[in-house]
C-alpha positions in Angstrom: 0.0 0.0 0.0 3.0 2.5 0.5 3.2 3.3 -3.1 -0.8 3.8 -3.1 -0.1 6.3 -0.3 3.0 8.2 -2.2 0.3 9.1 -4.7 -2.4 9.9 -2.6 0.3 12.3 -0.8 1.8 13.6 -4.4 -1.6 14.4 -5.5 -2.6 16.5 -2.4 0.9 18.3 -2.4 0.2 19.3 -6.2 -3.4 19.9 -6.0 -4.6 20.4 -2.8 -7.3 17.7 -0.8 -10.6 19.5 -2.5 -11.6 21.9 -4.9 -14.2 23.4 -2.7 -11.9 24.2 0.7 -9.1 26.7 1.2 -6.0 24.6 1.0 -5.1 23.3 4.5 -1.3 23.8 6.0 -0.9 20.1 6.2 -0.9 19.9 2.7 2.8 22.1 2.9 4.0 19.8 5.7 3.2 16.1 3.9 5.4 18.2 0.7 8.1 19.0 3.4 8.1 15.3 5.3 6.5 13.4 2.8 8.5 10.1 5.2 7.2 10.9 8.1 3.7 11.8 7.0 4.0 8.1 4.7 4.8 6.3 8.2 2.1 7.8 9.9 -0.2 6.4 6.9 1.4 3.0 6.9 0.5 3.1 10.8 -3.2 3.4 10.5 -3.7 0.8 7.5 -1.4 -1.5 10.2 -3.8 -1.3 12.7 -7.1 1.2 11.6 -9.2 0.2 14.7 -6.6 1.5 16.8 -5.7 4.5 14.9 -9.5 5.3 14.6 -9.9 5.4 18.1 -6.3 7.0 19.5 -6.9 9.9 16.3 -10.4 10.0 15.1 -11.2 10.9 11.5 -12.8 14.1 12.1 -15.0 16.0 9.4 -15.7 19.3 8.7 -19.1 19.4 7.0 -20.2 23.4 5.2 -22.6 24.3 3.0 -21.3 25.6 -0.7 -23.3 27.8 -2.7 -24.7 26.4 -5.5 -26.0 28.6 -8.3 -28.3 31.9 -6.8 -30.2 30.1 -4.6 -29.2 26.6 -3.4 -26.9 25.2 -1.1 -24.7 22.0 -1.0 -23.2 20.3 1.9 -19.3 20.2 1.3 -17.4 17.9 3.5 -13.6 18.7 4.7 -11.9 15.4 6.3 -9.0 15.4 8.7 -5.8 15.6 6.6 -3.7 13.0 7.4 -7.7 10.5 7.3 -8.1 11.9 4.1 -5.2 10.9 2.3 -5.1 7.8 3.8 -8.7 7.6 2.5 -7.3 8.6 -0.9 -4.6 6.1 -1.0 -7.3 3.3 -0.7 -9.1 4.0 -3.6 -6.3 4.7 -5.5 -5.3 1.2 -5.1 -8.0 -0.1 -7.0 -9.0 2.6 -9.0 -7.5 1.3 -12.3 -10.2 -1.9 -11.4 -12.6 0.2 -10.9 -11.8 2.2 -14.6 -11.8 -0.6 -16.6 -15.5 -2.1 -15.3 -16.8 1.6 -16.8 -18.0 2.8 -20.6 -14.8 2.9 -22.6 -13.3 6.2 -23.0 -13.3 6.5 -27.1 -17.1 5.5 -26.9 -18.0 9.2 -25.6 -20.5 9.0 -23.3 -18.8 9.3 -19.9 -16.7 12.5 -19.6 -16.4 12.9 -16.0 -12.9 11.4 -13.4 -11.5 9.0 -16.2 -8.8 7.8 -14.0 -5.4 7.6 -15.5 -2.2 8.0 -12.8 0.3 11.1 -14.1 3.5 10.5 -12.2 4.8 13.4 -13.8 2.1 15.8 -12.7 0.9 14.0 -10.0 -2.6 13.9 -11.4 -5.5 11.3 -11.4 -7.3 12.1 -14.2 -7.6 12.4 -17.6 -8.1 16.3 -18.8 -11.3 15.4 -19.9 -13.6 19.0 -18.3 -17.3 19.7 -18.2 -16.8 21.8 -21.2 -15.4 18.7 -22.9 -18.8 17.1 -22.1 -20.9 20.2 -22.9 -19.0 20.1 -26.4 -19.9 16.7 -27.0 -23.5 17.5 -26.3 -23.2 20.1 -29.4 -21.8 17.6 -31.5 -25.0 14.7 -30.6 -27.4 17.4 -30.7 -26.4 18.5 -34.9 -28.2 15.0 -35.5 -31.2 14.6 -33.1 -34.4 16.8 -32.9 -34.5 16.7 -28.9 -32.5 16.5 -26.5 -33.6 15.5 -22.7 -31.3 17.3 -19.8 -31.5 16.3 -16.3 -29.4 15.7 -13.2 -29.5 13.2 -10.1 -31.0 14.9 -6.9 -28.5 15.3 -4.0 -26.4 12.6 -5.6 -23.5 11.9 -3.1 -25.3 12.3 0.1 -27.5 9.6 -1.1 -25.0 7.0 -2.5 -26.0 3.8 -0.3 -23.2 2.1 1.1 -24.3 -1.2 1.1 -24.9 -1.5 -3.1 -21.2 0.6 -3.4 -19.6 -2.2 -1.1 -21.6 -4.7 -3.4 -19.7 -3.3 -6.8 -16.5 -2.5 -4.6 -15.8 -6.1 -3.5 -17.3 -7.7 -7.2 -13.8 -5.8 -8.4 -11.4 -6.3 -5.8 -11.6 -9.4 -3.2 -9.1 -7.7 -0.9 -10.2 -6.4 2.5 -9.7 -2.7 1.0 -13.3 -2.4 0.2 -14.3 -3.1 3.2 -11.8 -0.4 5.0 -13.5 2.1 2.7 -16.7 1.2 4.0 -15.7 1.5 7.4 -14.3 5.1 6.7 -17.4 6.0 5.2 -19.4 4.7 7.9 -17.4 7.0 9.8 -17.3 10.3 7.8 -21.3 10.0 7.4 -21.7 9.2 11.4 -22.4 5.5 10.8 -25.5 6.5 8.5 -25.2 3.6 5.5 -25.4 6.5 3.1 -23.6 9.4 1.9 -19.7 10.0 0.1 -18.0 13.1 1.4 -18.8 15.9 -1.3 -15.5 17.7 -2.7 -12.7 15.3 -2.9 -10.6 13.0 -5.7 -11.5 9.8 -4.1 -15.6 10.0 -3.6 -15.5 11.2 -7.5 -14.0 7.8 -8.0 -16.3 6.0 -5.9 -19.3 8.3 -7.2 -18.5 7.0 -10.9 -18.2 3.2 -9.9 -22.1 3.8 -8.2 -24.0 5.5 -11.7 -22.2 2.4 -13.5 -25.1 0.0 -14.1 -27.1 2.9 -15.2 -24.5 3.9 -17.5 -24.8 0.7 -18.8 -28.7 -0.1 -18.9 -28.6 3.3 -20.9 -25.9 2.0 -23.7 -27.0 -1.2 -24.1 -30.7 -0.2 -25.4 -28.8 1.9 -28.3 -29.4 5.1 -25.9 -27.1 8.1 -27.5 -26.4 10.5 -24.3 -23.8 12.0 -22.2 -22.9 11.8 -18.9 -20.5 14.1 -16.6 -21.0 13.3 -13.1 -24.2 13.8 -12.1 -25.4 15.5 -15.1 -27.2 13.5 -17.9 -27.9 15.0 -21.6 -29.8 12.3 -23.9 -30.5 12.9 -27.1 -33.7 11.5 -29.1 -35.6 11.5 -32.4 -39.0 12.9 -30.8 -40.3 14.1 -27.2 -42.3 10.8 -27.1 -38.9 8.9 -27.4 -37.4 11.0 -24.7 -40.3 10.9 -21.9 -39.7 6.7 -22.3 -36.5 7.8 -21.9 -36.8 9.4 -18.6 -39.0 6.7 -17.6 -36.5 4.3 -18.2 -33.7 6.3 -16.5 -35.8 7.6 -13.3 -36.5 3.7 -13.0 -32.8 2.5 -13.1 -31.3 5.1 -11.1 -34.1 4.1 -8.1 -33.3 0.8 -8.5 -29.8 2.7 -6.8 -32.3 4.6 -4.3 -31.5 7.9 -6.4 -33.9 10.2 -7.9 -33.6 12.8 -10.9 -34.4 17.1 -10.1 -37.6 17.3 -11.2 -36.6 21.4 -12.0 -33.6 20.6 -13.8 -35.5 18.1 -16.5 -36.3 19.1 -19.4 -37.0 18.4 -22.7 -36.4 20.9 -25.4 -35.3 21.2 -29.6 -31.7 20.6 -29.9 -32.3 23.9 -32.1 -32.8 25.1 -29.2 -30.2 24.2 -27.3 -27.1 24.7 -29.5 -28.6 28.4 -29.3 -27.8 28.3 -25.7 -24.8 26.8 -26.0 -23.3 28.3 -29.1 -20.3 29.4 -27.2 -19.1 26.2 -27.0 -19.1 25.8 -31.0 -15.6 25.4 -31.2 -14.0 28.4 -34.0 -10.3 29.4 -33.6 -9.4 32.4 -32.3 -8.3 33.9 -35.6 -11.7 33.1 -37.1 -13.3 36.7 -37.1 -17.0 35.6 -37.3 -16.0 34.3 -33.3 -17.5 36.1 -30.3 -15.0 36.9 -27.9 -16.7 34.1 -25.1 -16.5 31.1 -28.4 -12.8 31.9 -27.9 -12.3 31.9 -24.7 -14.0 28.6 -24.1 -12.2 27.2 -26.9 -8.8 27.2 -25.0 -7.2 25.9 -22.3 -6.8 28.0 -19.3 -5.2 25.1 -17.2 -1.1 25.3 -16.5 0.9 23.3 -14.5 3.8 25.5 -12.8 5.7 21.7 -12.4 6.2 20.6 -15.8 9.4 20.8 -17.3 7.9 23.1 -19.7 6.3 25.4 -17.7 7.4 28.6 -19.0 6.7 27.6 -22.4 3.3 27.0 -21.6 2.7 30.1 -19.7 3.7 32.5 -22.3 1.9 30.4 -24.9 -1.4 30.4 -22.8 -0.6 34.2 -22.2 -0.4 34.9 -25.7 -3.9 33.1 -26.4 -5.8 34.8 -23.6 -4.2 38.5 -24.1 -6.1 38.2 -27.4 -9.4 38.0 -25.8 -11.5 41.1 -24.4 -11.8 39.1 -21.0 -12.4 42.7 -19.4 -15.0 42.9 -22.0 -16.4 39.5 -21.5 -16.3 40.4 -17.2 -18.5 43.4 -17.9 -21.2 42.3 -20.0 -21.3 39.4 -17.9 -21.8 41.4 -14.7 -24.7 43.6 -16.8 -27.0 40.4 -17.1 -29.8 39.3 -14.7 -28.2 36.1 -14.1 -24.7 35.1 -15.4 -23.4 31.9 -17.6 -21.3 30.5 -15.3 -19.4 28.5 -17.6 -18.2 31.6 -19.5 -17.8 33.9 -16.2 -15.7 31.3 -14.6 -13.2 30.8 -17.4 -12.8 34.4 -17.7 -12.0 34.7 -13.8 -9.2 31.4 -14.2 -7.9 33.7 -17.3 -7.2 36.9 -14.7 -3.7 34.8 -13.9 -2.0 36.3 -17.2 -3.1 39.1 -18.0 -1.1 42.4 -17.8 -0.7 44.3 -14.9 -3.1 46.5 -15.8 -5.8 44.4 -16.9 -5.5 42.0 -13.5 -6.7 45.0 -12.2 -9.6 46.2 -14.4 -10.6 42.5 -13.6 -10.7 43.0 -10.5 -12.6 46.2 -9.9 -15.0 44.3 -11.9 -15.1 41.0 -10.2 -15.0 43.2 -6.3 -17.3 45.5 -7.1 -20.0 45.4 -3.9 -23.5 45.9 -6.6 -21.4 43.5 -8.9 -20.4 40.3 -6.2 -24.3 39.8 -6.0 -24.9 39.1 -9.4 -21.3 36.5 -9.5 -22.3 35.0 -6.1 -22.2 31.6 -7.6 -18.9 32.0 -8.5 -17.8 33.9 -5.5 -15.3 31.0 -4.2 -13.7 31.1 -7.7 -13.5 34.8 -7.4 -11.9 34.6 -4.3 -9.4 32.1 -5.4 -8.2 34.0 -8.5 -7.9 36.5 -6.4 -5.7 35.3 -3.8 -3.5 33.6 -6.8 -2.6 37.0 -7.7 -2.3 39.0 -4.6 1.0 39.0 -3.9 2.0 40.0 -7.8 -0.1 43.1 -7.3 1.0 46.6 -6.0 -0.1 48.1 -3.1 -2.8 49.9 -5.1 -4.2 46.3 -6.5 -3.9 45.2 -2.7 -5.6 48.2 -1.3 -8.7 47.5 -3.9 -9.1 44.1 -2.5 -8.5 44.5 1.3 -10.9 47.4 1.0 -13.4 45.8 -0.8 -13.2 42.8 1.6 -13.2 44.4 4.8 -16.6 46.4 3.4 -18.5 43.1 2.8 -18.1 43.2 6.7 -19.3 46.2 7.3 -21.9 46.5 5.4 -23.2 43.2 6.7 -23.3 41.7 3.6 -25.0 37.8 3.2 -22.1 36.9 1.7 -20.0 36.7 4.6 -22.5 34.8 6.4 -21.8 31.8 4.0 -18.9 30.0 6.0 -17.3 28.4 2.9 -17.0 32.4 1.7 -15.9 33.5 4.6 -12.7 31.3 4.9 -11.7 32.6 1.4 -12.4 35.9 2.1 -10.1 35.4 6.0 -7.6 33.3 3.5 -6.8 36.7 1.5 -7.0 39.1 4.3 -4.5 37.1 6.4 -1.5 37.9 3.9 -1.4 41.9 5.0 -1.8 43.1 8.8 -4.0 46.2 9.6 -5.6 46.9 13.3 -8.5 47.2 11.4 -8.1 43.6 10.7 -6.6 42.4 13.8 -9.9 43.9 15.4 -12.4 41.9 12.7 -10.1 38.5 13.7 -10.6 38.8 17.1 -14.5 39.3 16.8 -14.7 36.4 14.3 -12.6 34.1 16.9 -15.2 35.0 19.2 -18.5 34.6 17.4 -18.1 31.7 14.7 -17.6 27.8 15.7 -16.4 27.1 13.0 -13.1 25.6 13.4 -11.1 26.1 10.2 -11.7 29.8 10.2 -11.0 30.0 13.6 -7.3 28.8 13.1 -6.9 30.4 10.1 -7.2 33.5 12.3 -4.6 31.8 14.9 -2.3 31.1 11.9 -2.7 35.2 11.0 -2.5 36.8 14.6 0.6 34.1 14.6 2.1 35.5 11.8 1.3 39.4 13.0 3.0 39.1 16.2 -0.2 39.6 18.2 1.7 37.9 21.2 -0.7 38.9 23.5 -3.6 37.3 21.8 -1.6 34.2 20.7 -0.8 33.5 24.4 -4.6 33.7 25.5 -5.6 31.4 23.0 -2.7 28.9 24.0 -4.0 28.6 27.1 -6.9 27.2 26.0 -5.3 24.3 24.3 -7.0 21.3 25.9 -10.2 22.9 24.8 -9.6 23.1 21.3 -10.3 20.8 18.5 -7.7 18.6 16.3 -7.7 21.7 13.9 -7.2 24.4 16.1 -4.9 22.7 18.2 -2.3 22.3 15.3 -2.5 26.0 15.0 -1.5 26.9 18.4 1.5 24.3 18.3 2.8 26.2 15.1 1.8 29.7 17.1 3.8 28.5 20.2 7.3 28.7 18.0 6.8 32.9 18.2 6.4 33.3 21.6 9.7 32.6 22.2 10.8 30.7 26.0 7.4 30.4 27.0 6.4 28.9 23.9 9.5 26.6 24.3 8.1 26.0 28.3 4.5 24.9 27.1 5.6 22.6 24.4 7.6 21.1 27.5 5.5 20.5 29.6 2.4 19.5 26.9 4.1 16.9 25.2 2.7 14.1 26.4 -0.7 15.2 25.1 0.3 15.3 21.7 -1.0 13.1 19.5 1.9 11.5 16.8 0.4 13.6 14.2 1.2 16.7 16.2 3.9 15.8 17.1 5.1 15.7 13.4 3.0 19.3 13.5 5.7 20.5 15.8 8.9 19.0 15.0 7.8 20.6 10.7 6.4 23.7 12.5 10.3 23.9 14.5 11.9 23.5 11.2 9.5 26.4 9.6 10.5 28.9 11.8 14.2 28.2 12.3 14.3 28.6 8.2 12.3 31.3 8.9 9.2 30.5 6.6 5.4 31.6 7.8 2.9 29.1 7.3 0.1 31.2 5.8 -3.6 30.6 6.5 
C-alpha cells in the first residue's frame, strides 16, 4: 500500500485535498516530510481500529453555494484521514476504470482515471466543457435533447450497493476499510460519500455504473458528466420513455432525478444556448470573444518541465481576448453563464498588470459580487492567486473591498465556505482594522477552520498577547485548532518553548510531526500562511 499512499500524498501536495476548501497547512507539511507523514499512513492501515480510536477521522461538513439560490453540503476530512482515504481507492482505482464505458465510446466524460507521475494527477483532462461540447456535436443529429441531473447525488450514494460493486472488483479487505471510513465520515448512516474530494469522485463513478450501462445497451445516444445527464432523441415521445427508463434504473440505486432541472427541449434550441461552446479558432473573425475563450485551455501546470513555455503560450492566447469585455457584459445580465464567467476569472492569472486590475474592480465591485455569487469561491481564489503580484494599489482594492462586505453586513459573509476565502486573503497583510475583525470572528463563529486560520494570522502578525490567551486554551480546542497553536507557540519565544515542554505528552503522533515541521519552519524562517 505505500506506493498507493505516495500518490495519494503527491496528489494533495500538487493539487490540494478538494476543490471546494481553502487549502489546509498540512498539505505544505506532507510536501516537506513526505517520510514521516507516509509512516504515519502505513501506521493506520497496520492497525485502523486502533488508529480510529487513538486519532479519530474528524470532518468538517459546510454548505457551498450552488448557483443563486441553493446550497450544498461540502465535506472537509482530517488531513492525514483523508489521504489515507485517498490512497485506498487509488489502489483499485484502475479496477474500478476498466469495469466503466470505454473512453473512445463518448459517453462518460467525468474522473476518467489515468495516474500522471509526472504531474501527479489522477485524471484524464477530460472537463465539463469537454462534455458540454460533445452535447453540441450529438445534438447536430437529433431533434430533442432530454437534460436532467441526479437529486443530492452523493449524500444519497448507499453504502451497502457501493460495497456490493467495490468487493465484485477487488476481493481484498480494501473495500471493506472504505466502508468503514465512510461509515465513519457520514456518522455511521449507510449512506452518503463526502462531497469535494478526488476519491468520492472515484467512488461516485463506480455507483451510476449499471445505469450507465442499462442506458448504452438499449442503443441510448447520451452523455454523462458526473451527475449530469444530456440524452438525445428522435422525438419528445422517445425522450419521456427515456426518462421513464432512466428515473426507473437510477431508483433501483435509491437515487432520484431534479424534477426542476429536467427538461426536454429542440436541440435547435439548445445549440442556441450553448453556441459558445461551437468550437471556432481564435483567428476566425465571425468568433465572439466568449467562443474563444471557451475554446482554450486555461489550465497550466507551474511543475512541468515546460512550464514557462506553456505560460507565455497560454498568455499569448488569452491576451487576445477582451476578457475585461467579457467580465463586464457578464456582470450587466440578470443572471450570469457561469461557464463563461468562470473561465474568464481562471484567465485573470495572465493578463497584464493592468488588466489584472480592471478584472478585479470588476469582479469586487460590492452591486457586482451579487450578481457572481455563484462563482464567488472562484472569485476569491483568483484573487488570492494573484495577490502577492499586485502593488499596493491592487492590494488596497481588495482588502478594502473585503473588509466592506463586513461592514456593510453583507450575506455573503454569512456563507462560511465564503468566509474562509475571504479570512484566506485578508491574512496575507496586517491592519488593526483587521486584527480587530479576527478577534471578533474568533469569538463569534464555531467554525473551526476559520478560527485557526485567524490563529495562523495573529501568529504570523506578532499579536503575542492574543496568541498566548488562545494557548492557554489548548485542551479545549479541537484537532484543527490545536495544530495552529502548536505552530503559534514557535513565536512566543521561552514560554512557547516551556509549554511545548511541559504538553508533550498530550500530543498526538500527528502533532507531534506538526511541531517538530512547525520547528523546522520557523528556524528557516518560513510563515505558514492561512
Amino acid at each position: 500500500m505505500r506506493e498507493h499512499f505516495r500518490k495519494a500524498l503527491a496528489n494533495i501536495i500538487r493539487h490540494g485535498d478538494t476543490d471546494i476548501f481553502p487549502f489546509p497547512f498540512e498539505r505544505h507539511l506532507f510536501e516537506e516530510k513526505q517520510e514521516e507523514s507516509l509512516k504515519i499512513l502505513e501506521g493506520y492501515h497496520a492497525n485502523l481500529e486502533q488508529s480510529i480510536s487513538q486519532s479519530p477521522p474528524l470532518t468538517l461538513v459546510k454548505l457551498s453555494q450552488v448557483g443563486y439560490y441553493g446550497f450544498r453540503q461540502a465535506t472537509m476530512i482530517e488531513p492525514f484521514w483523508n489521504t489515507y482515504f485517498l490512497g485506498l481507492v487509488i489502489s483499485i482505482a484502475e479496477k474500478i476504470e476498466r469495469t466503466r464505458i470505454n473512453e473512445a465510446d463518448k459517453l462518460i466524460f467525468s474522473y476518467r482515471y489515468q495516474w500522471n507521475e509526472e504531474k501527479a494527477s489522477l485524471f484524464k483532462d477530460t472537463t465539463w466543457i469537454d462534455y458540454k461540447k460533445q452535447c453540441v456535436e450529438y445534438s447536430k443529429s437529433y431533434e430533442y435533447i432530454l437534460q436532467t441531473d441526479i437529486s443530492n447525488f452523493y449524500p444519497r450514494i448507499n453504502h451497502h450497493k457501493l460495497e456490493n460493486e467495490l468487493k465484485r472488483i477487488d476481493s481484498t479487505d480494501v473495500p471493506s476499510r472504505i466502508l468503514k471510513l465512510l461509515s465513519q465520515f457520514s456518522g455511521t448512516i449507510s449512506y452518503g460519500l463526502p462531497v469535494g474530494g478526488p476519491a468520492s469522485r472515484i467512488l461516485a463513478e463506480l455507483a451510476l455504473n449499471h445505469t450507465d450501462f442499462h442506458l448504452k445497451s438499449r442503443g441510448i445516444v447520451f452523455c454523462r458528466y458526473a451527475d449530469d445527464y444530456s440524452i438525445f432523441c428522435i422525438d419528445e415521445s422517445e425522450a419521456y420513455k427515456t426518462l421513464i427508463l432512466l428515473s426507473e434504473k437510477l431508483s433501483n440505486d435509491q437515487l432520484g432525478l431534479q424534477k426542476d432541472k429536467t427538461k426536454i427541449m429542440s436541440c435547435e434550441e439548445f445549440r442556441e444556448i450553448h453556441r459558445f461552446l461551437d468550437p471556432k479558432p481564435a483567428e476566425d473573425k465571425t468568433a465572439e470573444e466568449e467562443q474563444k475563450l471557451l475554446n482554450i485551455s486555461i489550465r497550466f501546470d507551474p511543475y512541468s518541465d515546460t512550464a514557462q513555455e506553456d505560460y507565455e503560450a497560454l498568455k499569448t492566447a488569452v491576451r487576445e481576448i477582451d476578457i475585461v469585455g467579457i467580465l463586464s457584459r457578464e456582470v450587466n445580465k440578470t443572471r450570469i453563464d457561469q461557464t463563461v464567467t468562470k473561465q474568464a476569472i481562471h484567465a485573470i492569472k495572465v493578463l497584464s498588470e493592468k488588466n489584472k486590475v480592471q478584472a478585479l474592480s470588476i469582479l469586487l465591485d460590492h452591486d457586482n459580487l451579487i450578481t457572481l455569487s455563484p462563482v464567488f469561491t472562484t472569485i476569491m481564489r483568483a484573487t488570492r492567486s494573484i495577490y502577492e503580484e499586485l502593488d499596493e494599489n491592487g492590494k488596497e482594492l481588495i482588502d478594502n473591498s473585503l473588509m466592506h462586505l463586513f461592514k456593510n453586513k453583507s450575506y455573503l459573509t454569512k456563507i462560511e465556505m465564503n468566509l474562509n476565502y475571504i479570512i484566506q486573503i485578508l491574512s496575507v497583510r496586517y491592519t488593526s482594522e483587521k486584527e480587530t475583525l479576527f478577534i471578533k470572528l474568533f469569538e463569534t463563529e464555531t467554525n473551526h477552520l476559520l478560527r485557526r486560520q485567524i490563529i495562523i494570522a495573529m501568529t504570523n502578525w506578532n499579536c503575542h498577547y492574543w496568541c498566548v490567551d488562545v494557548k492557554n486554551q489548548f485542551n479545549t480546542l479541537t484537532t484543527w485548532e490545536r495544530r495552529a497553536v502548536i505552530y503559534s507557540s514557535y513565536f512566543l519565544g521561552d514560554e512557547g518553548k516551556h509549554w511545548r515542554e511541559h504538553n508533550k505528552n498530550l500530543f498526538s503522533k500527528e502533532e507531534r510531526l506538526i511541531r517538530d515541521w512547525s520547528s523546522s519552519r520557523k528556524q528557516a524562517n518560513r510563515k505558514v500562511l492561512a
